[in-house]
KOLMAR-239801 format. One line per field, with one value per residue (C-alpha): residue number from 1; x, y, z; residue in three letters. Coordinates in steps of 0.2 Angstrom, whole numbers, plus 2048, in hexadecimal, padded with zeros to 3 digits. Example, Ala and Ser with C-alpha at 12.3 -4.5 7.8 and 13.67 -1.06 7.14 Angstrom:
BEGIN
vexke = c(1 2);
px = c(83E 844);
py = c(7EA 7FB);
pz = c(827 824);
tilum = c(ALA SER);
This chain:
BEGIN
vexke = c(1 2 3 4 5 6 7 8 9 10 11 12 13 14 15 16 17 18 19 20 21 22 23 24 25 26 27 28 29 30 31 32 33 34 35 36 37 38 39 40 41 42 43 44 45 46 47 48 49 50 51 52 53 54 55 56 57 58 59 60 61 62 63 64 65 66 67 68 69 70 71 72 73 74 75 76 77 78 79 80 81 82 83 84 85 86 87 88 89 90 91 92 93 94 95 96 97 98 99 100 101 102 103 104 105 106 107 108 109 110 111 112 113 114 115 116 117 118 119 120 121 122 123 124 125 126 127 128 129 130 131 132 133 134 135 136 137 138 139 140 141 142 143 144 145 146 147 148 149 150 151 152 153 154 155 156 157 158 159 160 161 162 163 164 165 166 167 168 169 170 171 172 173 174 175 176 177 178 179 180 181 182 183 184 185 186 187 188 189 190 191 192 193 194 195 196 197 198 199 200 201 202 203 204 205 206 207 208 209 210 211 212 213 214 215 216 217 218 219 220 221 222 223 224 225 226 227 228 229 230 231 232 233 234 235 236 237 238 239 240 241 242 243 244 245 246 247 248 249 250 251 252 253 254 255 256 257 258 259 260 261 262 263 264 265 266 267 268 269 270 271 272 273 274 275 276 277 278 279 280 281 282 283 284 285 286 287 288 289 290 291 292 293 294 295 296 297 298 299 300 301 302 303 304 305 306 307 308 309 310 311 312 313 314 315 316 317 318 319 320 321 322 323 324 325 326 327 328 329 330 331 332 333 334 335 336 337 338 339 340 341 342 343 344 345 346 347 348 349 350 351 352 353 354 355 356 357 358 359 360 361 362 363 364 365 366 367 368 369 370 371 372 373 374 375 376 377 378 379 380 381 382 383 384 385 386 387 388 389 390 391 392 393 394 395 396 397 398 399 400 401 402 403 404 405 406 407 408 409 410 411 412 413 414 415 416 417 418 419 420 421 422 423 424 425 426 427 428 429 430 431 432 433 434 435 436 437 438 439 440 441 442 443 444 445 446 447 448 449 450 451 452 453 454 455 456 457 458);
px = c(ABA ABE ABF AC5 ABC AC7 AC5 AD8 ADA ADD AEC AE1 ADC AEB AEB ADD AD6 AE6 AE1 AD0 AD5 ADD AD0 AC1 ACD ABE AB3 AA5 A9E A9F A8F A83 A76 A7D A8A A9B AAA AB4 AB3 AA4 AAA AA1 AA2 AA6 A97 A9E AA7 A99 A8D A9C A9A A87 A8C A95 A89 A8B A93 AA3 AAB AAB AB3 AB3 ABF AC0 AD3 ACB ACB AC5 ACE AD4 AC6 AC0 ACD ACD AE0 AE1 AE6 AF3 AF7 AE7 AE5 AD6 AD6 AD3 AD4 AC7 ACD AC8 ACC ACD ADD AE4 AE0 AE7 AFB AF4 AEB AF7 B02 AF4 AF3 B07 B05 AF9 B00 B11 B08 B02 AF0 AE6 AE1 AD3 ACF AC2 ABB ABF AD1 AD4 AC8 ACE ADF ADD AF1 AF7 AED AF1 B05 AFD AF1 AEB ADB AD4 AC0 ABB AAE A9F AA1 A8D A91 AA5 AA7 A9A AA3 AB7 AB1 AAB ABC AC7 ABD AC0 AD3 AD1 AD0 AD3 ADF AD1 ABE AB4 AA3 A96 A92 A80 A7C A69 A68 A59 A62 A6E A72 A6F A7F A84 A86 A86 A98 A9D AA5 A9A A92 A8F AA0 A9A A92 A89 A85 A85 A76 A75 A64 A6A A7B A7F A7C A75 A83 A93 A9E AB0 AB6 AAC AB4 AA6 A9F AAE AB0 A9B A96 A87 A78 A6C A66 A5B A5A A45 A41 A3B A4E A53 A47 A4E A5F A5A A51 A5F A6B A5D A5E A72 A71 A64 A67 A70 A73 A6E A7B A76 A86 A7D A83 A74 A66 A58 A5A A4A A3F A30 A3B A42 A30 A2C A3B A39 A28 A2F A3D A2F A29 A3B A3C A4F A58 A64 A6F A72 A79 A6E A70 A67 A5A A4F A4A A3F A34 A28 A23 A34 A38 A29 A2D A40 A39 A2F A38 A45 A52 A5E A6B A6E A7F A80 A8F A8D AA0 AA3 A9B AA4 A9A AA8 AAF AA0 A9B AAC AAA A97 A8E A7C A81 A84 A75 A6E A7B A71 A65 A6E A69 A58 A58 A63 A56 A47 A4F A55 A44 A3B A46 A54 A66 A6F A84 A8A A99 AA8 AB8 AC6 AD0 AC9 AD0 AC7 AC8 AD5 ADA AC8 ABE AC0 AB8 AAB AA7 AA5 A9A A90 A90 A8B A7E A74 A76 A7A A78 A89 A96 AA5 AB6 AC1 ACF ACD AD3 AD9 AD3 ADA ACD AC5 AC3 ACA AD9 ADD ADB AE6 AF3 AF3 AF5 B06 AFD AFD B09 B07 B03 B07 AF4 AF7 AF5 AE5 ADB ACF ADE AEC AF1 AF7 AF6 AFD AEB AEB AE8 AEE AFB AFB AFD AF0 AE6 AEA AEC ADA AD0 AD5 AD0 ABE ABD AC1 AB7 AA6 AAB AAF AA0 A97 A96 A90 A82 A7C A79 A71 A64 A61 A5B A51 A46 A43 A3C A32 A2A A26 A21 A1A A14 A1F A1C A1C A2B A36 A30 A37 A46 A4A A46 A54 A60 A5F A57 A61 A59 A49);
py = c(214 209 1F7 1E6 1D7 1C8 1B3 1AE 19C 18E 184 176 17F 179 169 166 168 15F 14D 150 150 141 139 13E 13E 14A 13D 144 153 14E 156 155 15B 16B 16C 16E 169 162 16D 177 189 196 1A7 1AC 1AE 1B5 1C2 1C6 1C8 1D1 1DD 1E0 1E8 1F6 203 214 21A 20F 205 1F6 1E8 1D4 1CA 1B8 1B2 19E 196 187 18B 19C 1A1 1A5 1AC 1BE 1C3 1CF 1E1 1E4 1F5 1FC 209 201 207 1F5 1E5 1D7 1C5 1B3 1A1 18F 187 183 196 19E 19D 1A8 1B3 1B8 1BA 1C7 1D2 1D2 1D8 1E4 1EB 1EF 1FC 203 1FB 1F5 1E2 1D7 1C4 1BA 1A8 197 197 1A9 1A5 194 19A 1AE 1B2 1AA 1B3 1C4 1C2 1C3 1D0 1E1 1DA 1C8 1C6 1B6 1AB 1B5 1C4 1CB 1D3 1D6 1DE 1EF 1F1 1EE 1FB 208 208 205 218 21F 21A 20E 1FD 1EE 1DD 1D3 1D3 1C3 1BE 1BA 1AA 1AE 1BB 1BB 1B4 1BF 1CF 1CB 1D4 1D1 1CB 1D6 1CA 1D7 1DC 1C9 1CD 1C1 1B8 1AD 1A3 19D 189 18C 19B 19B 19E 19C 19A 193 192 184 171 16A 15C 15D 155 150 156 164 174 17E 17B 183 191 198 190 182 18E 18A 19A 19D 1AC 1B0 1A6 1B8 1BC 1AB 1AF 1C1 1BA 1AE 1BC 1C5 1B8 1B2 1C5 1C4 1B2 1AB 19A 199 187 18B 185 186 18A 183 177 16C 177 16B 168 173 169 175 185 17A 177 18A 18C 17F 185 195 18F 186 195 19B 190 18A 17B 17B 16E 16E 166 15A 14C 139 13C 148 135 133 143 13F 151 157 14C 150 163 161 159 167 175 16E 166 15D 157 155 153 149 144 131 131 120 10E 10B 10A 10E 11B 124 121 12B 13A 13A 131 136 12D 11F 11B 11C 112 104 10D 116 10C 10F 122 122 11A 125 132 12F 128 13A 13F 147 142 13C 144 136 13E 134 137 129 127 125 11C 10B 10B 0FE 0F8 0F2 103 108 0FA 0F7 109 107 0F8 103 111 105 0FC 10C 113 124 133 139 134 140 13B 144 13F 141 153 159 16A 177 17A 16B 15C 150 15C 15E 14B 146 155 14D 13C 142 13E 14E 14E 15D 16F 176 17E 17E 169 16A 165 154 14D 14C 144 14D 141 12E 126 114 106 10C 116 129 11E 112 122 12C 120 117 127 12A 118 11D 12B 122 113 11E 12A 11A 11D 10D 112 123 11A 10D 11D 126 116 118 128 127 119 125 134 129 11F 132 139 12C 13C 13F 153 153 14C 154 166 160 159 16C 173 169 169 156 154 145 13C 13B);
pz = c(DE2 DD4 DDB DD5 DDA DD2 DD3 DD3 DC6 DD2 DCE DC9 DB7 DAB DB4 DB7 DA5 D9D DAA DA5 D92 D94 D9B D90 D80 D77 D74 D7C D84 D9A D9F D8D D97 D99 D8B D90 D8B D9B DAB DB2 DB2 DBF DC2 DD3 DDD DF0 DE5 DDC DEB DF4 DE5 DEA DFA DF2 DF6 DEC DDB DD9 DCB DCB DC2 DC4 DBE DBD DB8 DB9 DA7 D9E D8D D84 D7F D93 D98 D9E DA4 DB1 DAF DBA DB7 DB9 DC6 DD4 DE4 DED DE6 DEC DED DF1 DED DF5 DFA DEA DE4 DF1 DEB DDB DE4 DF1 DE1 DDA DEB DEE DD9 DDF DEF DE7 DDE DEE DEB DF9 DFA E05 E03 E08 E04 E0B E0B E14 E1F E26 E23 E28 E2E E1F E14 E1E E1A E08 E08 E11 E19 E1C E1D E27 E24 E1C E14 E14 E26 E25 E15 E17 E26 E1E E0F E1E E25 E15 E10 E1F E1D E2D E27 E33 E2E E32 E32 E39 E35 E42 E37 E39 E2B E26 E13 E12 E12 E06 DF6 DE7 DDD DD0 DC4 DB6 DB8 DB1 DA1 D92 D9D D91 D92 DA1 DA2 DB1 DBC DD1 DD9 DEF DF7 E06 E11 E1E E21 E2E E2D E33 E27 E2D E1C E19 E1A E19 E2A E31 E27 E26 E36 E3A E38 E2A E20 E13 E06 E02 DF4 DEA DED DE3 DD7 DD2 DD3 DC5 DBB DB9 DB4 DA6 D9F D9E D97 D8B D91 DA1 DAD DBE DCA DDF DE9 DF8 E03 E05 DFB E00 E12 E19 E0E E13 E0D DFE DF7 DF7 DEC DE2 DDC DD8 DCF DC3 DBE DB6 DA9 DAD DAF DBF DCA DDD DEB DF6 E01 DFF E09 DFC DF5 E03 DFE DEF DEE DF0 DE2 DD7 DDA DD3 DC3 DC2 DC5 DB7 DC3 DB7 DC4 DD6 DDC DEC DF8 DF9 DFE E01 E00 E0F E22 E2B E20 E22 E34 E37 E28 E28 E33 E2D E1C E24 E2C E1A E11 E0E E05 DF8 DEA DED DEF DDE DD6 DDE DDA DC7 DC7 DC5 DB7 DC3 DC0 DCE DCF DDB DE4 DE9 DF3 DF3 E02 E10 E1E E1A E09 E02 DEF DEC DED DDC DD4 DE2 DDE DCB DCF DD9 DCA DBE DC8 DCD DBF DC2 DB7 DBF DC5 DCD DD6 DE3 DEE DFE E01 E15 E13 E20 E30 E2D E3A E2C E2A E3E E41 E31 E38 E4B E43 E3B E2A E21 E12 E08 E0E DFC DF8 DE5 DE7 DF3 DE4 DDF DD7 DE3 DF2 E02 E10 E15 E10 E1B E0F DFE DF7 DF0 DDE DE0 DE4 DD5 DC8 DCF DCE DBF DB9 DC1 DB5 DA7 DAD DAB D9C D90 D80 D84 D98 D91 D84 D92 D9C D91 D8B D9E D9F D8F D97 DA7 D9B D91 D9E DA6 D97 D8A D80 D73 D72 D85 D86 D7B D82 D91 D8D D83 D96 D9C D8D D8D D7D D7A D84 D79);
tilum = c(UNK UNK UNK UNK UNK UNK UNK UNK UNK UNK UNK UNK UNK UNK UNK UNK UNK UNK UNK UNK UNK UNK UNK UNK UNK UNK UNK UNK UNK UNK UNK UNK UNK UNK UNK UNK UNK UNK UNK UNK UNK UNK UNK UNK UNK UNK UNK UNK UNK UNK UNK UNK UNK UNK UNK UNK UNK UNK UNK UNK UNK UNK UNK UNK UNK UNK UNK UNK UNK UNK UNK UNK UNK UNK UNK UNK UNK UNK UNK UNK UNK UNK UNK UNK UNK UNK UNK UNK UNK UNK UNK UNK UNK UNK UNK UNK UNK UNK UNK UNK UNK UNK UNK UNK UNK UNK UNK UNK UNK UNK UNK UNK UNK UNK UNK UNK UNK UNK UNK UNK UNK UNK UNK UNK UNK UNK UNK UNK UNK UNK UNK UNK UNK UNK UNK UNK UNK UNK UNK UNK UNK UNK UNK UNK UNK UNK UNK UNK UNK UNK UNK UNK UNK UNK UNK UNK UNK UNK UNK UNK UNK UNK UNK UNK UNK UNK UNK UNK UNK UNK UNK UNK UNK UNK UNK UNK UNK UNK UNK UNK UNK UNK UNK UNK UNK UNK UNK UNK UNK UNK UNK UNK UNK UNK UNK UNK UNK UNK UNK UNK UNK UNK UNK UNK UNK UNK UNK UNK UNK UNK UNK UNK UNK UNK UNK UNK UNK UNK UNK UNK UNK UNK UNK UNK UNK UNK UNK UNK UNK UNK UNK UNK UNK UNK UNK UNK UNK UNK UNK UNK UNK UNK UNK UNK UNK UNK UNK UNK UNK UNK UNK UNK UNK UNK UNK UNK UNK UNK UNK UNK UNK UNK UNK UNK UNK UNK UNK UNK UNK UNK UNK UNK UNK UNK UNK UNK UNK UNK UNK UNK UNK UNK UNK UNK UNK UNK UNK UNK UNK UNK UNK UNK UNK UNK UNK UNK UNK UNK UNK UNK UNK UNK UNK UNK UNK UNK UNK UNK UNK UNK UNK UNK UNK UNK UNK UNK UNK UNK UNK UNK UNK UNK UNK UNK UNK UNK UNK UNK UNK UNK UNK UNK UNK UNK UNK UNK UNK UNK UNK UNK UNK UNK UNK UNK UNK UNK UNK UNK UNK UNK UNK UNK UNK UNK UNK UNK UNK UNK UNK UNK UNK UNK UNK UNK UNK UNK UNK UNK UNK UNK UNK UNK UNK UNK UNK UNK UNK UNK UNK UNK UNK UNK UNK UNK UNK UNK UNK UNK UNK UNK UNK UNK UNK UNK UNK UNK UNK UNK UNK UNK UNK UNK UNK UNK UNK UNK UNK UNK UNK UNK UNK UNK UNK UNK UNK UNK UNK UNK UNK UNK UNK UNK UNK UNK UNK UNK UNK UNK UNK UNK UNK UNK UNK UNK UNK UNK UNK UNK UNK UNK UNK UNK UNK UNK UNK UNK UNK UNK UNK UNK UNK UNK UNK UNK UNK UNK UNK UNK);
């Protein structure tokens, strides 16, 4: 069979590179530590494991349509004769690829799609395409391509939610075309969280069970991305990649050994694990993104209450953490139910008084299947159901205490607030003091500061 595995461009692309633009005006790179331009741009990793699976001497061929400018773009061949056509995407994907399948399937070729939206949206998707996968695909998808060879393929294939991580396959990512064009490559070592966050959409769609890959199964993974790229930023997909912190240590150790620099998703308490912390310097941690959400008790006592109890200390943990040499990413979402004209600057305050490596900014988004989603939809507060909008930018709900303008115009204030040159140098004088208190050697610290691309910082 010859078969097409393909990452639809989300609606968010053009726009979301043009408000971006505006914003940052060229004057500097975003991320320096990892040298881009303005967006992150990943390939897709569920396609490419989906791709592992395919057992036996097929084509294969993945696609990724997503782009940051023209030089990574890769168009889509429509006319090209594959026998199925494999698809995914989040909400503000899904409009472009339902237009790809209904492209495809007038030519008489068969179409599946997985990923968040089709699984927390499945008969929607199905009017679209052939076969919807729910939830995970490790267990549904050797069972769809039995059927779909034997000519019997069901509408619908539902994941138990429970798949063991450490008898997945090994992503193929050797069918991404110059990999190269890539800023940062996906790795998953573990899927689940054991929080349940109102807006979290993840929860709902892979289910509450923690599960780990062996950390030799990381490892390899890395391996092979390192002989495809001389260089490559490791990115962890996982939800919350240090919550077993037993497991966590194991892989951190590991990862010291390869010689990369990576980024992953955590929650505040990792500041009350010295070792933890020490092993993330170590193993060349350069940032750790983590959902603060809001400075507000009772914004978080109703989306998070875990992150409420540790409110207070947030400061603190920021300053533990940034104190090892690891960047915090301190993730924000405007409009919650509490916040009123006053959160942006009490949030730059915040920004500024933490100093935080990072800093990134979303509006509140009521993503399908989620808590937040059915509460705003009983409270007749929904506005928008048009998935091409369901991105960090726009509004699509009657927020309490401010308006969709105050919103939009006061993110984008935040965004410039913290990507002003002088906000930009004060951070970075921060940082230099951090890696020269921790490494007083000269030599010492400039071969560290080359491990994390941050040499900069010297």
């Amino acid at each position: 069979m010859k078969i097409a595995f393909i990452s639809p461009r989300g609606s968010e692309s053009n726009q979301q590179n043009n408000i971006l633009n505006s914003i940052y005006q060229k004057l500097m790179k975003i991320l320096t530590f990892i040298e881009i331009e303005d967006v992150e741009f990943m390939p897709n990793l569920g396609l490419l494991t989906l791709a592992g699976l395919v057992q036996g001497n097929h084509e294969l061929r993945y696609i990724e349509e997503d782009y940051v400018d023209e030089s990574t773009m890769e168009p889509i061949v429509f006319d090209e004769n594959f026998d199925l056509v494999v698809l995914t995407g989040v909400n503000s994907q899904a409009h472009r690829a339902y237009e790809i399948a209904e492209t495809f399937r007038k030519r008489g070729i068969y179409t599946v799609m997985g990923g968040l939206h089709a699984s927390l949206l499945p008969e929607e998707a199905k009017a679209h395409v052939d076969t919807v996968i729910i939830g995970e695909g490790e267990d549904t998808f050797p069972v769809f391509l039995a059927d779909f060879e034997k000519g019997e393929p069901k509408p619908y294939y539902k994941s138990s939610g429970e798949f063991d991580l450490r008898f997945a396959p090994t992503p193929r990512f050797d069918l991404i075309h110059n990999i190269t064009r890539f800023n940062k490559i996906t790795v998953q070592a573990t899927r689940g969280c054991p929080h349940k966050c109102e807006f979290c959409c993840l929860f709902e769609a892979y289910g509450p069970k923690y599960r780990k890959k062996k950390p030799e199964q990381v490892v390899k993974e890395i391996e092979i991305i390192k002989s495809l790229h001389p260089h490559p930023f490791i990115s962890f997909a996982d939800e919350n990649l240090l919550a077993d912190r037993k497991y966590s240590k194991e892989l951190l150790r590991q990862l010291a050994k390869l010689d990369i620099r990576w980024e992953g998703y955590a929650d505040i308490s990792v500041a009350e694990d010295e070792e933890l912390l020490e092993l993330l310097a170590a193993s060349n941690c350069v940032l750790l993104m983590i959902g603060l959400e809001s400075l507000d008790s009772d914004n978080l006592t109703t989306i998070a209450p875990f992150k409420a109890k540790r409110i207070a200390s947030y400061p603190q943990a920021i300053e533990k953490i940034q104190s090892y040499g690891v960047g915090v990413m301190g993730l924000f979402m405007l409009g919650f139910d509490h916040d009123t004209e006053n959160v942006f600057v009490n949030i730059r305050d915040f920004i500024k008084q933490t100093n935080m490596f990072d800093v990134d900014f979303a509006i509140v988004c009521p993503i399908p299947g989620t808590r937040l989603y059915k509460r705003l939809r009983e409270e007749g507060r929904i506005t928008c159901e048009d998935w091409d909008k369901y991105a960090w930018y726009n509004v699509n709900f009657e927020p309490k205490n401010l308006t969709p303008k105050q919103l939009k115009e006061g993110i984008m204030w935040l965004f410039r607030e913290f990507n002003k040159p002088e906000e930009i140098a004060r951070k970075k004088e921060r940082f230099q003091q951090i890696y020269r208190r921790l490494y007083p050697d000269e030599f010492t610290r400039k071969n560290k500061l080359e491990k994390l691309g941050m040499v900069q910082y010297g």
